[in-house]
C-alpha positions as CSV (number, residue, x, y, z in Angstrom):
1,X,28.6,83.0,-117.6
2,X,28.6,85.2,-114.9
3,X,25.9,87.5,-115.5
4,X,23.6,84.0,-115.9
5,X,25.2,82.5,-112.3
6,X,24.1,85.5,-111.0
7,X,20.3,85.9,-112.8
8,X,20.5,82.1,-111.5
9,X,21.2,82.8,-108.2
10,X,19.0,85.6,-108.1
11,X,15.9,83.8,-109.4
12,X,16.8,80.6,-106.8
13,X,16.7,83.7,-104.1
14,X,13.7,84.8,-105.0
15,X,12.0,81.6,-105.4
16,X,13.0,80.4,-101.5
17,X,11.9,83.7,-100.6
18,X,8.5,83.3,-102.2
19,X,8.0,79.8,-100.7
20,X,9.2,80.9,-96.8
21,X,6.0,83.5,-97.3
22,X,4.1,80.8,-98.6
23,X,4.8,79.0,-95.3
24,X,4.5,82.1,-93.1
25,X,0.7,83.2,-94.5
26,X,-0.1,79.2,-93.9
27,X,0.8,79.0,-90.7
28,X,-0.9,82.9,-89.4
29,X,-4.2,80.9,-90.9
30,X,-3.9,77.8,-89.1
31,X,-3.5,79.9,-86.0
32,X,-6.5,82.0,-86.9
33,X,-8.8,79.3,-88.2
34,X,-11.9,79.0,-86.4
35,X,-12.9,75.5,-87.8
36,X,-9.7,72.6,-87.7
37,X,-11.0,69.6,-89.0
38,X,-9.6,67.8,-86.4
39,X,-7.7,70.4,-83.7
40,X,-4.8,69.5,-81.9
41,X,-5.0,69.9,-77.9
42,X,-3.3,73.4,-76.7
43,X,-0.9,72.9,-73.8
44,X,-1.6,75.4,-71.6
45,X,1.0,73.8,-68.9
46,X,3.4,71.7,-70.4
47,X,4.7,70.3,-66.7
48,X,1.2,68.9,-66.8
49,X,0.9,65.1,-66.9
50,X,-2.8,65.4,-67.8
51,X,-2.4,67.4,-70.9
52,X,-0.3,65.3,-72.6
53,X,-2.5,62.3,-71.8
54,X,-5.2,64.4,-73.6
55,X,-2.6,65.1,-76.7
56,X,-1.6,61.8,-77.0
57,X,-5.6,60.5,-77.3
58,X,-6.5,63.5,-79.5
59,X,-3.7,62.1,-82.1
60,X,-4.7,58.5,-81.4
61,X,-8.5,60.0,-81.8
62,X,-7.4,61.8,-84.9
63,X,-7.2,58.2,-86.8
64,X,-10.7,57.1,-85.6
65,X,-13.5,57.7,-88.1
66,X,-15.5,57.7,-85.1
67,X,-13.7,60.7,-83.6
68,X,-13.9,62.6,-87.2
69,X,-17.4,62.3,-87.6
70,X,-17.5,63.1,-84.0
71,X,-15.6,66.1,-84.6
72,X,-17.3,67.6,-87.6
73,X,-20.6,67.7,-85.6
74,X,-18.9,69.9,-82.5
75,X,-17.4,72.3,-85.5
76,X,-21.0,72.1,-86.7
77,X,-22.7,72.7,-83.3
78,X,-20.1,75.6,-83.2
79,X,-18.2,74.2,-79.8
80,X,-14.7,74.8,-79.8
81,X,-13.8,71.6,-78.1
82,X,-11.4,68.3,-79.2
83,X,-13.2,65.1,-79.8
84,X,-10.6,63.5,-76.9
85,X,-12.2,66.1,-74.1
86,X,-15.7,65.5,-75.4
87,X,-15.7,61.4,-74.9
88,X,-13.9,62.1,-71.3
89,X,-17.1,64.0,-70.4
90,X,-19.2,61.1,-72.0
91,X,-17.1,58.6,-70.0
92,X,-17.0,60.8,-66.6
93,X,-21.3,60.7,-67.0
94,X,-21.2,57.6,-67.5
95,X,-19.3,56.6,-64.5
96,X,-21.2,59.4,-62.4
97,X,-24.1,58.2,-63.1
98,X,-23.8,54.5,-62.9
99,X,-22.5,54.8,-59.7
100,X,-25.5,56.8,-58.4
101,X,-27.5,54.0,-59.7
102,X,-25.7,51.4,-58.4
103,X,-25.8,53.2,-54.4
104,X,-29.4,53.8,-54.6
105,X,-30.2,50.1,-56.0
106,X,-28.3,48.6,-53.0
107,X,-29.5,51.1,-50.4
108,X,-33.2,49.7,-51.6
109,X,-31.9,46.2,-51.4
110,X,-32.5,45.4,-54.5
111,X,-31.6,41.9,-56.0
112,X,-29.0,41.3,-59.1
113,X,-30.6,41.6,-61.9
114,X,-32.4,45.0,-60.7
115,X,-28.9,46.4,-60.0
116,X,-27.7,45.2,-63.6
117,X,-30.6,46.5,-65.3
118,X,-30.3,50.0,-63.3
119,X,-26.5,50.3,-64.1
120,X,-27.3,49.6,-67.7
121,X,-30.1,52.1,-67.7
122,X,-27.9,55.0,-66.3
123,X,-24.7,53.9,-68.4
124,X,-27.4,54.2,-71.5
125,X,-28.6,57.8,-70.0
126,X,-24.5,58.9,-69.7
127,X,-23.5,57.8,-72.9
128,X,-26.8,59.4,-74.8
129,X,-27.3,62.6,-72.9
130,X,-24.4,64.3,-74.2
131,X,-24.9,63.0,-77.7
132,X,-28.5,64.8,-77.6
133,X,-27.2,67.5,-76.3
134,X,-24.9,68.1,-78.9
135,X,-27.8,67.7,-81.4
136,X,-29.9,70.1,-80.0
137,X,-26.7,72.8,-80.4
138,X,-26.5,71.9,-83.8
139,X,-30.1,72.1,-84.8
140,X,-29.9,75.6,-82.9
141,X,-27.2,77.3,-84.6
142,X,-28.1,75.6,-88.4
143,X,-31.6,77.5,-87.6
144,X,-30.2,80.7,-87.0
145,X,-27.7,79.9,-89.8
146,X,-30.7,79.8,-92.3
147,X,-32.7,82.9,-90.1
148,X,-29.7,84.9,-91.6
149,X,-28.7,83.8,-94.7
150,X,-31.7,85.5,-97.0
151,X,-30.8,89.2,-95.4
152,X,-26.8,88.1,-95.9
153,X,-27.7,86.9,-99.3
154,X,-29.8,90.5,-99.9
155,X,-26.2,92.4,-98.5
156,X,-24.3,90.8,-101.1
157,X,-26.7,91.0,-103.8
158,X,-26.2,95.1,-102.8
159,X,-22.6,95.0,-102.6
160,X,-22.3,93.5,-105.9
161,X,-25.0,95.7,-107.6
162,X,-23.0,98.5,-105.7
163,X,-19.7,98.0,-108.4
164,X,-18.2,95.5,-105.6
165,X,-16.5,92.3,-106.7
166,X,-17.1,88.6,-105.0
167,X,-14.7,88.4,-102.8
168,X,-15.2,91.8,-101.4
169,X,-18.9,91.3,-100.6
170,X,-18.1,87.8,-99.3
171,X,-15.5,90.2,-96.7
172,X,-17.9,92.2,-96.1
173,X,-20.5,89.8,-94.8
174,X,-17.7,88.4,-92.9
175,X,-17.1,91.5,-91.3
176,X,-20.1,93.3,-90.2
177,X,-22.4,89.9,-90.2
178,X,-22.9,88.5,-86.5
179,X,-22.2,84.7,-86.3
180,X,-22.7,82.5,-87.5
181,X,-23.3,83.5,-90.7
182,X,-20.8,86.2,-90.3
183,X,-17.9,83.4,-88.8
184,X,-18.4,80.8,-91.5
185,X,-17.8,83.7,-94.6
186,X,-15.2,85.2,-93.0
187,X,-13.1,81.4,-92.9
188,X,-13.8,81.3,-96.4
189,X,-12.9,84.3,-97.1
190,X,-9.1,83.8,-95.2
191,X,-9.3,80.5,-97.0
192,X,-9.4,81.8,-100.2
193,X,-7.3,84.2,-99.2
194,X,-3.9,81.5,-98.6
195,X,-4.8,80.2,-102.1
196,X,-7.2,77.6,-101.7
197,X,-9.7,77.5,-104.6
198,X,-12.8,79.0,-104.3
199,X,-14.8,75.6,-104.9
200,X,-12.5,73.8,-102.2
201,X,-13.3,76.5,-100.2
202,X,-17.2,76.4,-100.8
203,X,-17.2,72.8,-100.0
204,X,-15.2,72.8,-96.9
205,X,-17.9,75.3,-95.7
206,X,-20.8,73.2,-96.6
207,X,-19.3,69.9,-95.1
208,X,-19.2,72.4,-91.4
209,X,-22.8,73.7,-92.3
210,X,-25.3,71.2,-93.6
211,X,-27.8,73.4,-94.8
212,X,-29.5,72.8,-98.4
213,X,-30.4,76.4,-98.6
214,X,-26.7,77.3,-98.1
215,X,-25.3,74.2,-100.8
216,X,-28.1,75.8,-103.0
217,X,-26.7,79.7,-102.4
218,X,-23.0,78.3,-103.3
219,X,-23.9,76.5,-105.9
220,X,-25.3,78.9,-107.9
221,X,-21.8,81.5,-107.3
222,X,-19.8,78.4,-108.3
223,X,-22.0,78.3,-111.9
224,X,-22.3,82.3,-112.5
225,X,-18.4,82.0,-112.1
226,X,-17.9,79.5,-114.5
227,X,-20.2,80.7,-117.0
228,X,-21.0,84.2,-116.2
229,X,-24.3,86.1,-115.3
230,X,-26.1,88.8,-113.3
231,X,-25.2,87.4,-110.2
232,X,-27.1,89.9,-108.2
233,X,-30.2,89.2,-109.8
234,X,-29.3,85.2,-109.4
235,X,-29.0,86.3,-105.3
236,X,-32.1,88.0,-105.2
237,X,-33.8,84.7,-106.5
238,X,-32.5,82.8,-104.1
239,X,-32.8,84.8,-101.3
240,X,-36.8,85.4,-102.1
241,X,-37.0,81.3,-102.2
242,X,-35.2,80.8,-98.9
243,X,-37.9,83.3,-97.4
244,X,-40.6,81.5,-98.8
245,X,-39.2,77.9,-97.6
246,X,-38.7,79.7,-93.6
247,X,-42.4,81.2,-94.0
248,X,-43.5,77.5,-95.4
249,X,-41.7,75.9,-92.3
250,X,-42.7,78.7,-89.8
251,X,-46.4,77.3,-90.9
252,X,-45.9,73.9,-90.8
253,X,-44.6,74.5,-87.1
254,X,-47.9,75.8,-86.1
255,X,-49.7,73.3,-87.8
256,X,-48.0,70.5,-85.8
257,X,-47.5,72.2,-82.4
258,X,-50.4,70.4,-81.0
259,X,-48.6,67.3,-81.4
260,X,-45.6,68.3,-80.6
261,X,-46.8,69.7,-77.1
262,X,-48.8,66.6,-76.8
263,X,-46.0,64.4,-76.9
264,X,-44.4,66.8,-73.9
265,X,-48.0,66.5,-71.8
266,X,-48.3,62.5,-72.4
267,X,-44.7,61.8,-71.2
268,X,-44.6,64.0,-68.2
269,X,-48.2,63.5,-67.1
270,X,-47.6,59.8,-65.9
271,X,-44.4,60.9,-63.8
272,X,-46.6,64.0,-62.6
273,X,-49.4,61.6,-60.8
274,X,-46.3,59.5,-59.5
275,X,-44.8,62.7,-57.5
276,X,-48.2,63.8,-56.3
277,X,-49.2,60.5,-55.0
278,X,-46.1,60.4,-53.3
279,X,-47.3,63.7,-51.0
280,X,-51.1,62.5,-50.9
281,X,-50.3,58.7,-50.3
282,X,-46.8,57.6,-50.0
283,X,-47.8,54.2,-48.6
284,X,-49.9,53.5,-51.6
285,X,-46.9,54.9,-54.1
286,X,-44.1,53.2,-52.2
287,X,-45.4,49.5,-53.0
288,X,-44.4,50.2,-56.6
289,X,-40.7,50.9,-55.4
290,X,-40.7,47.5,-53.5
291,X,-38.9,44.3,-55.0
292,X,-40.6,42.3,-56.7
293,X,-42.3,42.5,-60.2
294,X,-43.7,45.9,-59.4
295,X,-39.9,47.4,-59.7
296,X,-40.0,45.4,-63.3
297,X,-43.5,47.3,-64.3
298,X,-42.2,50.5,-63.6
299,X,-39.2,50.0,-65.4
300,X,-40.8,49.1,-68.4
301,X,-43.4,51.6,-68.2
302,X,-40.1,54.6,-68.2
303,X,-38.9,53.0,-70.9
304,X,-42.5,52.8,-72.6
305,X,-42.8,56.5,-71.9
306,X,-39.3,57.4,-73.8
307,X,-40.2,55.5,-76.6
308,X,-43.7,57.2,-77.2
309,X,-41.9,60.9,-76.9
310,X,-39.6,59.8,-79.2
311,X,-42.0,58.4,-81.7
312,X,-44.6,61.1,-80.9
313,X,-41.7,63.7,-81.9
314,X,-40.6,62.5,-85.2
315,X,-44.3,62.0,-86.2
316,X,-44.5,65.5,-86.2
317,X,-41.0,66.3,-87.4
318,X,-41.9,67.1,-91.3
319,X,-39.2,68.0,-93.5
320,X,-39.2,71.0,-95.7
């Protein structure tokens, strides 16, 4: 009875043991994780008052689907920043800039509605700026994603040829790699590396990347796992068809530049004459500043000129 207290004992050690590194390799990867669905503010000064009024809105945020969708499009953009400090930059624009709206529509005496309609303008401007902003980093880093995923895919079709296995050619791309290819492989790579299965792992970089060539690339490991294959040969197909769809964008690109530049030249051109005739005839110019339906004309003609880039842009904005 003793000797199976004690192989009891000893197995109960070992099992708490096993479970406290469990805990330990966990928490050295939530510490190293680039990518945290939804991160928790760092304290830099706890004696701070406005930290923790930023903590406190990141964990009310962190309930918001709002603020997670909101969040997975910075980790996409690849900005290291909280959804709570993003919508206080939104807010602080906002405020900025309906202020200056409101100063300059009372120094020009302008009536009520003018004022409201300004405000309104410039609250629309704060609140969208950002948000287009935050688009345009995210269209620029998925494009060099998919610049650098048929040579990544070529380095691990080579390291596999080479006698390496999976998971060492997916550490090797994280290693020598430059972002953001490089970044994304190497947090699946620690991911897989804490235990989480390779699938999981696959998705969870998808859902940060949304880049068909990418869920096509992943797919295809998932499959040749599953079932078995040359997997370098697999690679090499799909890194040849990823070239072809960049060259087949890249062409498409050229075709519709004209339009694309047009849309640039239409929109500026009206607001171009406005700022010359200002230096060759400010009296003339100045009438349409003055109160009165003139102010309402040139209001709608700003908004008639965003509405035409807009529409002029995704005219020519052909998917691949």
């Amino acid at each position: 009875m003793g000797g199976i207290s004690a192989l009891l004992l000893c197995f109960a050690l070992a099992q708490l043991a096993s479970r406290r590194l469990t805990v330990r390799r966990l928490d050295t990867f939530v510490r190293t994780h680039a990518y945290v669905p939804v991160p928790t503010i760092r304290r830099q000064q706890q004696d701070e008052p406005h930290a923790a009024i930023l903590e406190r809105m990141g964990r009310r945020l962190t309930r918001a689907s709002l603020a997670r969708k909101l969040q997975a499009q910075l980790v996409r953009a690849g900005l290291d920043l909280p959804a709570s400090r993003f919508l206080m930059v939104q807010f602080g624009l906002v405020i900025v800039l309906a202020a200056a709206a409101y100063f300059v529509m009372v120094r020009t005496n302008a009536s009520l509605f003018e004022t409201l309609a300004a405000v309104g303008a410039a609250i629309g401007a704060g609140w969208f700026l950002p948000r287009y902003g935050l688009k345009f980093l995210e269209n620029r880093r998925l494009g060099k994603f998919e610049k650098q995923l048929a040579p990544m895919i070529d380095a691990m079709a080579g390291a596999l040829q080479a006698g390496s296995s999976l998971a060492q050619a997916m550490e090797m791309v994280g290693r020598e790699v430059p972002p953001p290819v490089g970044e994304e492989f190497a947090v699946v790579v620690r991911e897989m590396a804490v235990g989480i299965p390779m699938g999981r792992a696959f998705e969870n970089v998808v859902e940060r990347v949304h880049s068909l060539d990418l869920d096509m690339l992943l797919s295809a490991i998932v499959i040749q796992h599953r079932v078995g294959g040359n997997l370098s040969s697999v690679l090499r197909t799909i890194a040849h068809t990823i070239r072809e769809r960049l060259r087949i964008r890249g062409e498409i690109s050229v075709l519709t530049a004209q339009a694309r530049i047009s849309s640039y030249v239409v929109s500026l051109l009206p607001v171009g004459v406005v700022g010359i005739l200002f230096f060759i005839a400010p009296a003339y110019i100045s009438k349409l500043f003055e109160p009165g339906v003139t102010r309402f004309m040139l209001i709608g003609g700003a908004l008639g000129i965003v509405a035409g880039f807009f529409v002029m842009q995704k005219i020519a904005d052909i998917d691949v």
